[in-house]
C-alpha positions as a Markdown table, in Angstrom:
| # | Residue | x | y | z |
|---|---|---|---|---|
| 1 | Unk | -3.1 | -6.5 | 8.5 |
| 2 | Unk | -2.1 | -8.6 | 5.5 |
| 3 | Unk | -0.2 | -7.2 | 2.7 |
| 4 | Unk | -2.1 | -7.6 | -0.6 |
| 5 | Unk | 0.8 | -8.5 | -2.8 |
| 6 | Unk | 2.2 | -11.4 | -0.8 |
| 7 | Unk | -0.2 | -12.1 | 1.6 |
| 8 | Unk | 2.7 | -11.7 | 4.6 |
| 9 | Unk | 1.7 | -9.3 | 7.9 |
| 10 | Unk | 1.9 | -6.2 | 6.3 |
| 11 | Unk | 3.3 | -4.2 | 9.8 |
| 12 | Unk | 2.6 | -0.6 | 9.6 |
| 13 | Unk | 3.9 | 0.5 | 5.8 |
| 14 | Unk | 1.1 | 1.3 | 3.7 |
| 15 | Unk | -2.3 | 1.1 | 3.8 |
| 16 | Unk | -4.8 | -0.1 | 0.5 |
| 17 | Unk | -8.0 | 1.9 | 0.0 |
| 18 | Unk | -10.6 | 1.8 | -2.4 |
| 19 | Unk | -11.2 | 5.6 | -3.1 |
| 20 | Unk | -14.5 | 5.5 | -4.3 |
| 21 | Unk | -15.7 | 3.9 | -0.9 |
| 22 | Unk | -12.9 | 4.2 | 1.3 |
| 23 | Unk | -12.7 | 0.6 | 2.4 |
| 24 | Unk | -9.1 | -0.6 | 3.8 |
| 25 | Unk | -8.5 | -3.4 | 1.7 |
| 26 | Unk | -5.2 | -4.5 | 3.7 |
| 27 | Unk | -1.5 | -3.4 | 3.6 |
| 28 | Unk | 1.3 | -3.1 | 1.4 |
| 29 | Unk | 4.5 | -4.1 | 3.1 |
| 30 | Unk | 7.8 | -2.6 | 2.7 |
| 31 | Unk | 9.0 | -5.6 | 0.9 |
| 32 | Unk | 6.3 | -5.9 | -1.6 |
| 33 | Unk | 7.1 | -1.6 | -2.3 |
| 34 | Unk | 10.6 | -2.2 | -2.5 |
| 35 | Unk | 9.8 | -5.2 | -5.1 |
| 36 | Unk | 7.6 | -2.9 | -6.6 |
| 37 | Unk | 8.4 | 0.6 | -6.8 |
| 38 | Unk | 12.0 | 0.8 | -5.6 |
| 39 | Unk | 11.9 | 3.6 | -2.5 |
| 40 | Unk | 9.9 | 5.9 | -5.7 |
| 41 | Unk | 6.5 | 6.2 | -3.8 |
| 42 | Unk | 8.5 | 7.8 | -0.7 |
| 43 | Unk | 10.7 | 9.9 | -2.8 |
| 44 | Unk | 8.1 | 10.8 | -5.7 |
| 45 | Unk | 6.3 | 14.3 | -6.1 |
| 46 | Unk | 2.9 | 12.6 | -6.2 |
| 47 | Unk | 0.9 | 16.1 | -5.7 |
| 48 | Unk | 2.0 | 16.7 | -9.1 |
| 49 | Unk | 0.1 | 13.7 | -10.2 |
| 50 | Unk | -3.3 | 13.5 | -11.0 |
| 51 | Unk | -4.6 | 10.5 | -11.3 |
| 52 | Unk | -2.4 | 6.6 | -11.3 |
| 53 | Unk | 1.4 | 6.7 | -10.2 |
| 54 | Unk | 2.2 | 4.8 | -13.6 |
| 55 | Unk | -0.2 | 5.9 | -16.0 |
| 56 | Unk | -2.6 | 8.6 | -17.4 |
| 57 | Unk | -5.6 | 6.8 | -16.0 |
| 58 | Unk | -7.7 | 7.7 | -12.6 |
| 59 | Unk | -6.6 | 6.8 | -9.5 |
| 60 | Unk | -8.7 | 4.1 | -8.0 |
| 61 | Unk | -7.1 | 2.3 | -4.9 |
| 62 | Unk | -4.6 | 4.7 | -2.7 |
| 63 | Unk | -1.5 | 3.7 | -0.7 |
| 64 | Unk | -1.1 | 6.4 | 2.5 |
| 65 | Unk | 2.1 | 5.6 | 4.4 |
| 66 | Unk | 1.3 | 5.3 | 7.8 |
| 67 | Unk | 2.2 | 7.5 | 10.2 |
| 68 | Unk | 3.8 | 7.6 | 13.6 |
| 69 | Unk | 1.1 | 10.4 | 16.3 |
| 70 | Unk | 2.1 | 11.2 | 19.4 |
| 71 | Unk | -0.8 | 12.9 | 21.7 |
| 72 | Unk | -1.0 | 14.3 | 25.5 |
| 73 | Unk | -3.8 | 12.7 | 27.1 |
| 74 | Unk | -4.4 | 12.9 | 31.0 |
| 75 | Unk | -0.4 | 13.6 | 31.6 |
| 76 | Unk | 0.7 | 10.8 | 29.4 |
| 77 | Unk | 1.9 | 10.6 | 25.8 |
| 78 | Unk | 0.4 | 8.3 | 23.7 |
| 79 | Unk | 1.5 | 7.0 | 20.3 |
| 80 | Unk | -0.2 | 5.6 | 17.9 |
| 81 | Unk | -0.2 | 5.1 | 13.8 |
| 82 | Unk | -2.6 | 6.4 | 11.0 |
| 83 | Unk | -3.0 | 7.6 | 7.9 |
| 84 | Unk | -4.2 | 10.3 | 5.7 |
| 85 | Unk | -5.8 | 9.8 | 2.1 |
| 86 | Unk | -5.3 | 13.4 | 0.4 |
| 87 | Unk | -4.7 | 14.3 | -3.2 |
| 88 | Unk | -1.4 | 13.9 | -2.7 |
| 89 | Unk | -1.4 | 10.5 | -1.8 |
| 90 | Unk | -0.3 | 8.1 | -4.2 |
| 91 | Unk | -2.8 | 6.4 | -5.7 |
| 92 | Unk | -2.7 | 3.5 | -8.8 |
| 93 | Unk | -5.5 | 2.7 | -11.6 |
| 94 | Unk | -7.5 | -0.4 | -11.5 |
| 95 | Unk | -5.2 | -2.3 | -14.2 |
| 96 | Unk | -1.6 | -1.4 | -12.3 |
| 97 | Unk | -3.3 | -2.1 | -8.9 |
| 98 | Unk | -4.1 | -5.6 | -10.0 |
| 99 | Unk | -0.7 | -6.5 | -11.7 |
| 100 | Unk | 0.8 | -5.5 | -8.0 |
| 101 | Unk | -2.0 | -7.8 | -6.5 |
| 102 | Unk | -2.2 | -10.8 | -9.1 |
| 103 | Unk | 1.2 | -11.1 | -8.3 |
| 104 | Unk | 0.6 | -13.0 | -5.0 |
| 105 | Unk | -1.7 | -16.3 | -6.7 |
| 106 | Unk | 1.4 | -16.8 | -9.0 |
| 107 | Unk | 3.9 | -16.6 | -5.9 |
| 108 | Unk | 1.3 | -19.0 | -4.2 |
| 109 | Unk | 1.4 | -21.5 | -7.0 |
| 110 | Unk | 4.7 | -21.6 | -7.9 |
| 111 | Unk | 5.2 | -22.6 | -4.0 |
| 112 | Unk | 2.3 | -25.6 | -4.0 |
| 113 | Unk | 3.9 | -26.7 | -7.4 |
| 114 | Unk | 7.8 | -26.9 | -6.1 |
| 115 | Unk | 8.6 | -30.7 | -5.4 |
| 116 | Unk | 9.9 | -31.2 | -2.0 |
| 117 | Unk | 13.7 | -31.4 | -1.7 |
């Protein structure tokens, strides 16, 4: 899964999904959160929240940490990863969500526009 502020292998940090029709637009990796957010979106009440992380606007696009399952099946423990979107999860409005993601295309061009060393 790529993350979708640098474009990088997002691992298994946060999922991207677009409340209104739950499509997984990617990953956020634990780089891009750090960058972002510091460690607030793991320390944050967000239940308290209604609505963006940042802002007074609706929530539009969700970030659910994944998480590590373990089940019994046939004998053997399995483990796997998912996540949950709930109203606790934190979630970001359309204009925050895409000053995190615009962030990438100016990373990119700043990289094509360097002059070899």
């Amino acid at each position: 899964m790529v993350c979708v502020s640098c474009g990088l292998q997002s691992g298994y940090n946060r999922a991207v999904v677009e409340l209104t029709s739950g499509v997984e637009l990617g990953g956020f990796c634990r780089s891009c959160e750090i960058r972002e957010f510091g460690r607030s979106l793991e320390r944050g009440r967000w239940s308290l929240n209604d609505g963006c992380a940042l802002c007074s606007r609706d929530g539009h696009f969700a970030l659910p940490a994944w998480e590590p399952t373990a089940t019994e099946r046939d004998g053997d423990i399995v483990g796997s990863v998912e996540y949950r979107v709930t109203d606790r999860t934190v979630a970001l409005c359309d204009e925050h969500f895409h000053e995190v993601v615009e962030g990438i295309e100016d990373r990119r061009r700043r990289v094509r526009t360097r002059d070899p060393v």
